[in-house]
Every structure is written in C-alpha cells, then in structure tokens.
Steps between C-alpha positions, in 0.01 A plus 500: 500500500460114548538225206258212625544181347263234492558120320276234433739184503394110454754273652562124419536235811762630683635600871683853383505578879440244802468544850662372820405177414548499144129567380396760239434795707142605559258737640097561554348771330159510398408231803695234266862450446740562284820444322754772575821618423668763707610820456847428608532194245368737200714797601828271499364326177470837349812662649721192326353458167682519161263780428597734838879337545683766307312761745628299828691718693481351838618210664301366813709278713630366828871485372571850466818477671610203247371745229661747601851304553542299232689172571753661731533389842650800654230709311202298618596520830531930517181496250348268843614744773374824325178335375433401884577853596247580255251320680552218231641190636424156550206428708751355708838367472635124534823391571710358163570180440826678401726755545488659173268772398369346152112608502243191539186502528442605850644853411188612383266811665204414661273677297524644101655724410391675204765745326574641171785367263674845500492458900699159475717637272597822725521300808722264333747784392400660826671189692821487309606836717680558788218670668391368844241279590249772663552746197431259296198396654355822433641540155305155446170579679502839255558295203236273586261767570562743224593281173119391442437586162406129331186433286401181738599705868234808341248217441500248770666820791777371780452512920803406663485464864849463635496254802787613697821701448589897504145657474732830421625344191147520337431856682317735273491226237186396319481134483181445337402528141080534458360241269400592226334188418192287661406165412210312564506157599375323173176304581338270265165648328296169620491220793820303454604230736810304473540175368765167624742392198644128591769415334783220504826535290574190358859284514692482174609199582264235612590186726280275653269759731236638221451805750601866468790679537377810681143619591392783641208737481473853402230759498410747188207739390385638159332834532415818280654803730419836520796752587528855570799738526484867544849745418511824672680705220603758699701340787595247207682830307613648850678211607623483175665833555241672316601314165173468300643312231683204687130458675325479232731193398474349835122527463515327119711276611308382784185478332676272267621310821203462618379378139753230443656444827367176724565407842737222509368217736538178383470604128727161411244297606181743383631745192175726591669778254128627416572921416122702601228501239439842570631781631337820641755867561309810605642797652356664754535841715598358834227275628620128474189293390523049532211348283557166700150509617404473125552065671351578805224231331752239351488520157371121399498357157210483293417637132806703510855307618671601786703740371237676256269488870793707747525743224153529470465583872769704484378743214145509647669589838710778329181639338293495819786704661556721222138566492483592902856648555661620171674388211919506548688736291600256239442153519703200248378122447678234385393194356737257278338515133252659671317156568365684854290805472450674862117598449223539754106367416239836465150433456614130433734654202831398502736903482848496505671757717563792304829688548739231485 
C-alpha cells in the first residue's frame, strides 16, 4: 500500500535553497524553467521539524567517534581506532598541532554516517569495556547494522559504504535499510525566473562620507510549488519491526512536517513561512502515481490567481487520470477553510471531485 501526498504551496520572495553560487535553485520542465527546491532540502526540513522531532531517532553525522566518546581524550582516541577498523575513519589523517588527543575538527569521517540513538548509546557503553580493539570492531559494526528501528531511518532508509578497514567486521551484516520514502524535487507550477535584490546596510553612525556601509547583491524567487511524496507502508512497518502503530505516527507526523515545516535558507532575511493551500492524500495499491505534469503548461495567471490556477490544473489532471487509469482507494483534500476546492471543468461545468 502507498500513501501519496501531493501539496499545492505559494511561497513569498525567498531563496529557501541556493545553489553553488548562491542562486535559488532551478530546473526546465515544460521547455521553461523553474523554481525548485530539492528533495534533500525538504527531507531534512521535514526530518527536523517541531512536528516530526519527538519521532527523531537518528543522528547523521561525521563525528561519530566524538559522539560516541564524549569529551574524553583517552575515549575519543579508542572510539577513532575501532571506528577506522570499521571502515570509518577520517578521510585521511593530519599531523596535530599537539600532542594531546582532544578531538578538533579534523577528526571527522569522510562521509555520514547515519545511526540510530540506541546505537550511540550501546557503543558508548560498549567502549567503556576492556574488550579489544578487533572485538569491538565487530561488536560495533553489529550494532550499527542491527539497531535500525527509528521512525526517520524507516522513512528516509541508510547505505553505508565503509571505505576501508576489516571487511570481516561487517561479514554477514546488512548495512542498508530500504527507503521507505521518495520525494520529488518540488518544482514550481509556472515559469519562474530569479530576480537580483541590491541592497546596502547602512552606518549607524554617520561621518563625513554619505556612502554605505556594506553592499552586496543577492538573488531570490517567489513561486507557487508543486510537491509530491509517496510512503511505501509496508517497508515503512517492516523496518519498523513490524510495529503498525509507531508507523502510523511517523506517517501523521510527517504529513504534518511536511504541512508546517519550511526549508531554512535565508529565512532571516525572507520569512517565506507560507503553509500549502491545499493538500491532496490518496492511497493507493502499489503503483506510485506524480501529477507534476498537471504544469507541464505553466500555470499563468488570469481570471483565477495563481494559486486558485495550479489547483485547477491539478484537479483537472487528477480527473483526466482517474477517468483513463482508475480512481485510488481513498483519496483526502485539504484546503484551509476550505477557500480551495480541487474540481475539474465537464461540459464547461465546474464538479468537484467526489470522494474526498
């Protein structure tokens, strides 16, 4: 069974998630381009929200040795040399300015690690034994691999590629966790091309020069997205240990996530905290369906607004498909005050979806 959601959402001026060069990311579709945000930047957006925190049960870092450790010098270091036996270790190693071994912030892996909280906490009691450093290589690599059961590992899934090390420590071990979770890269329902903010910040305290203090240039959008994400319930309750009820939170709670929850880029100088105008659920058997292509012709703004004209699209898209390949099992929408109605035009009559 798969719980497809799909979110019409209207965003202020903002630049929730730049590129290389600082620019709003973008992307042609429909021969014209875009405003995007990625997958990765809504995931993590989602993953830390007030609404999913209390469901966090992993911890994705490069200072897993650190984590592990604590403060404690002699710790850190046998945390470093079973880590690296692991196949976890720096990407590689530079001589101190020191003696000591107080962690900085070259003692970090060279890729994430992603583990759950119960892990760190095993490890951590795990290292305060006499055992050697091989067997407890091993005992780590089997912690690793085996304590999995977190709401945001059964979403978002784990692969951990060791670089070097022991290859018998992880022998027999299962490293990967199957996503449960896919994410579209939201893409904005119409032609959107960024725009060049100037600025200057000016001195509190003037003197003779009637110039600025600083000035600089940044770049910013304001598009109406479409996004899309699609839950596998079943690998969501197997890598949840078969527990139906904690996934069923983790998929409330991330529906309220992806609700309420923003990306973060440069919100102090934007505060685009715009929540969707509406919001479509359906459940399906097991074939994922994206209604992006409802904006393969940008939506453009004419006797309807923006908004009112991407849900428009959308609902007449939904109908079309309904009508040629089958209505979900249940389908939900979501509108605040219900100010939106998803509807589709028949024989130039305006019918709202039924089954909602």
């Amino acid at each position: 069974m798969l719980i497809e959601i799909h979110a019409i959402q209207n965003h202020s001026p903002a630049n929730l998630n730049r590129d290389d060069l600082g620019a709003p990311k973008t992307c042609y579709f429909g021969g014209v381009l875009r405003s995007r945000l990625s997958s990765q930047c809504l995931k993590r957006s989602i993953r830390l929200s007030d609404e999913f925190k209390q469901l966090l049960g992993g911890v994705r870092t490069r200072r897993l040795a650190q984590l592990i450790a604590g403060n404690g010098p002699d710790s850190f270091k046998k945390a470093m040399t079973v880590l690296e036996i692991c196949g976890i270790a720096p990407k590689e190693k530079k001589k101190k300015k020191s003696e000591d071994d107080t962690p900085t912030d070259e003692d970090k892996s060279a890729g994430l690690v992603y583990v759950s909280k119960e892990a760190v906490d095993k490890m951590s009691k795990l290292l305060e034994t006499s055992k050697s450093d091989n067997e407890m290589a091993k005992e780590f690599a089997k912690i690793i691999a085996e304590h999995t059961i977190a709401p945001d590992m059964a979403l978002c899934g784990r692969m951990l590629e060791p670089k070097k090390g022991d290859n018998d420590v992880w022998k027999g071990l299962d490293k990967t966790i199957e996503a449960a979770l896919q994410v579209a890269h939201a893409i904005s329902t119409h032609e959107a091309r960024p725009e060049v903010d100037y600025y200057v910040a000016a001195d509190d305290i003037p003197g003779e020069d009637a110039g600025a203090g600083y000035v600089d240039e940044a770049m910013f959008a304001s598009a109406c997205f479409y996004k899309y994400f699609s839950i596998n319930w079943d690998t969501l309750v197997k890598n949840l240990n078969n527990n139906e009820k904690l996934a069923a939170h983790t998929v409330g709670a991330f529906i309220r996530g992806a609700a309420f929850a923003n990306p973060t880029g440069k919100q102090n100088s934007f505060a685009a905290h715009n929540p969707p105008d509406g919001i479509l659920v359906e459940i399906r058997k097991n074939s994922p369906i994206s209604y992006a292509n409802a904006f393969a012709r940008p939506a453009s703004q004419g006797e309807r607004d923006l908004i009112s004209q991407s849900i428009a699209q959308l609902g007449q898209y939904v109908h079309d498909l309904d009508t040629g390949y089958g209505k979900p099992k249940k389908r939900f929408w979501f509108s605040p005050n219900l100010s939106y109605p998803l509807s589709f035009e028949e024989d130039k009559k305006e019918i709202i979806l039924a089954a909602l």
